[in-house]
C-alpha positions, 0 to 999 in steps of 0.5 A: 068889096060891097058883095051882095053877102057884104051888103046884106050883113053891112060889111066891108070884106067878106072875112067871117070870123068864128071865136069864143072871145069876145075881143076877138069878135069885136076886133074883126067886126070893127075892123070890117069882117064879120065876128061870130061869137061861139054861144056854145057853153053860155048860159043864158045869163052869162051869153047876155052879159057877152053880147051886152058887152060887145054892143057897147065895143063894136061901134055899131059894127055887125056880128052874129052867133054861133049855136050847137043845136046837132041833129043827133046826139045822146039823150036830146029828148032831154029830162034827165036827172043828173044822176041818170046822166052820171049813170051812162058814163061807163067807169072804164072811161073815167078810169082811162081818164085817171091812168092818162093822167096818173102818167104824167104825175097829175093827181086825180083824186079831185077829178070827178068830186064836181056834180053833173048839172041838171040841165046839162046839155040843155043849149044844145036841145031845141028847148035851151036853143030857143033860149038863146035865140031869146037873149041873142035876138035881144041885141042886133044879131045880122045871122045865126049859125048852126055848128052842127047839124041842120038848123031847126025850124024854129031856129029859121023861123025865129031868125025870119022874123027878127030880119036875120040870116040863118047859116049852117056849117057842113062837110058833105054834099048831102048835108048840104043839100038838107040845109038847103031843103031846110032854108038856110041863107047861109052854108059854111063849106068847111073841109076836113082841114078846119079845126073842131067838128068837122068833116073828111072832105078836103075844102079844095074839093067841097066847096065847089061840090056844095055849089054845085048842090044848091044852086037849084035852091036858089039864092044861097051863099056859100062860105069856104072854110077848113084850113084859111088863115091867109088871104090868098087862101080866102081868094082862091076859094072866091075864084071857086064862087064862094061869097067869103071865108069863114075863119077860126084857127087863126084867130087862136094864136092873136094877142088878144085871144084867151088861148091857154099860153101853153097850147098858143105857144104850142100851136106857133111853133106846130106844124100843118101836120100836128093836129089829129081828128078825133072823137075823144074830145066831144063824141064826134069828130074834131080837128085838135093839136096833137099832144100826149093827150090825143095820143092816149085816146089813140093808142090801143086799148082807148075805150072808144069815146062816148055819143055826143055830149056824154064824151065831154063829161069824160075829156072836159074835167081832165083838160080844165085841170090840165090847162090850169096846171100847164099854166103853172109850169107842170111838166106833165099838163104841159105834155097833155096841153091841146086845143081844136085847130086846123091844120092851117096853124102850120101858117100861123107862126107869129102872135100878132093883133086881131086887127093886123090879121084882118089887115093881112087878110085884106093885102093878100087877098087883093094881091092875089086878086091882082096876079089872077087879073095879070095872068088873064092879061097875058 
């Protein structure tokens, strides 16, 4: 397929494909896609080591970043000490946190001994963007993406110059229409069926709601996502007058993932309807595998989830020791075990390679490519 996105980005099939491991991005890039490595969580030094590496990998394929930079969240303004930090988390919640996993037999006495960072939070303001801008745009970067808000002028600008694209994940048609004001290239149309943040609105209805709102903004491509792990999928969305599809929950469940065993085998054996979309996890809404977890923050009595980022300073500490623990075999960690996905993994029933996943895509699209163009003919 040489679409006009394809060609902008030097890519064979319109495939885009977000993941926080790095051989999962290669793998899609190298095999024609377009890999998105999630930089959320980096510092600038460890990012550098990753694009580093996946220059000398991806064989000169092309690939891009995926940045937070929200338009709203607590603190943004920044400068505050690690103690002031601490101070805006209400004891009730790392109380809550201790009684979810006292019930399961996970000791806590160890949960909260680790100091908040002085510069937490940082990626995600204006100032550790323009950061990692630096450092991703020391590579060849083809496009950068915001995951959570509108991009910053900067983040434009800056793209501008180093001949890059710019993209935008959004769930609301009003949302899209800010990106647009704001000049993005790209918008990621992403349902309320996609893991992680997301929206409520399904992808059936969004994506032609998002193309009907920008195209007075001129020459915009539009990415479906929410829900595709196949190639019919991905094919139904273009028939719609997306450019392409952009994927995260499928690539979880692949070989070459760093999915905790536990929550990958979880996920394999899940159905469309075992995920939950919550605030508990980052302080604002999230696509997640359902588990004993997620339950606890829906039950009555849950303190409600704090503003964006100060929730994960609540939810990160207990899912690290639970991730590690479940991996041990801990009854009770294995219960509470959870990760983001999309309801889509109700599809993804088989561990396969990145690889023959992008291959998958590329058959069942051109097969349902192929039944569009026989019905048309009779």
């Amino acid at each position: 397929m040489k679409s006009k996105l394809c060609k902008r980005l030097n890519i064979e099939f319109p495939l885009f494909a977000f993941s926080h491991c790095r051989d999962v991005v290669a793998e899609v890039s190298k095999a024609g896609g377009f890999g998105v490595l999630g930089a959320a969580g980096h510092t600038p030094e460890s990012l550098e080591v990753e694009l580093a590496w996946l220059d000398a990998h991806v064989g000169g394929a092309s690939y891009g970043v995926d940045l937070i930079v929200p338009t709203s969240m607590d603190a943004k303004e920044g400068g505050l000490s690690a103690e002031e930090v601490e101070a805006r988390i209400p004891p009730e919640h790392k109380a809550y946190v201790n009684s979810i996993l006292a019930q399961h037999g996970i000791a806590t006495n160890d949960l909260w001994q680790r100091r908040v960072r002085d510069d937490f939070g940082d990626g995600m303001r204006e100032s550790g963007a323009a950061k990692t801008l630096d450092v991703a745009f020391s590579h060849p970067v083809k496009m950068v993406v915001n995951a959570l808000g509108v991009p910053p002028k900067f983040m434009i600008e800056r793209a501008r110059r180093e001949g890059a694209l710019v993209g935008a994940l959004t769930g609301a048609r009003e949302h899209a229409i800010k990106h647009a004001e704001a000049g993005v290239d790209v918008l990621i149309a992403a349902g309320g069926e996609a893991g992680g943040h997301c929206g409520d609105v399904a992808t059936l209805v969004l994506v032609p709601e998002v193309l009907e709102a920008v195209k007075q903004y001129g020459d915009i491509e539009v990415l479906a996502a929410g829900g595709i792990v196949t190639g019919k999928q991905m094919a139904a969305c273009m028939a719609m007058g997306a450019a392409g599809a952009w994927t995260g929950s499928v690539w979880l469940t692949t070989v070459e993932a760093e999915t905790n065993p536990v929550v990958k085998e979880k996920m394999l054996a899940a159905s469309s309807r075992q995920t939950v979309r919550s605030k508990s996890r980052t302080g604002k809404y999230t696509r997640q595998l359902r588990s004993a977890w997620t339950d606890a923050w829906q039950a009555p009595g849950a303190p409600e989830p704090l503003p964006m980022p100060l929730q994960s300073l609540v939810s990160e500490p207990a899912l690290a020791k639970i991730d590690k623990l479940s991996q041990s075999g801990d009854p009770g960690a294995k219960a509470l075990a959870t990760y983001w996905v999309g309801q889509g993994v109700g599809l993804m029933n088989e561990a396969l390679s990145v690889r023959s996943v992008v291959f998958e895509f590329m058959q069942d699209f051109a097969t349902a490519c192929e039944r569009m163009n026989t019905l048309m003919e009779e």
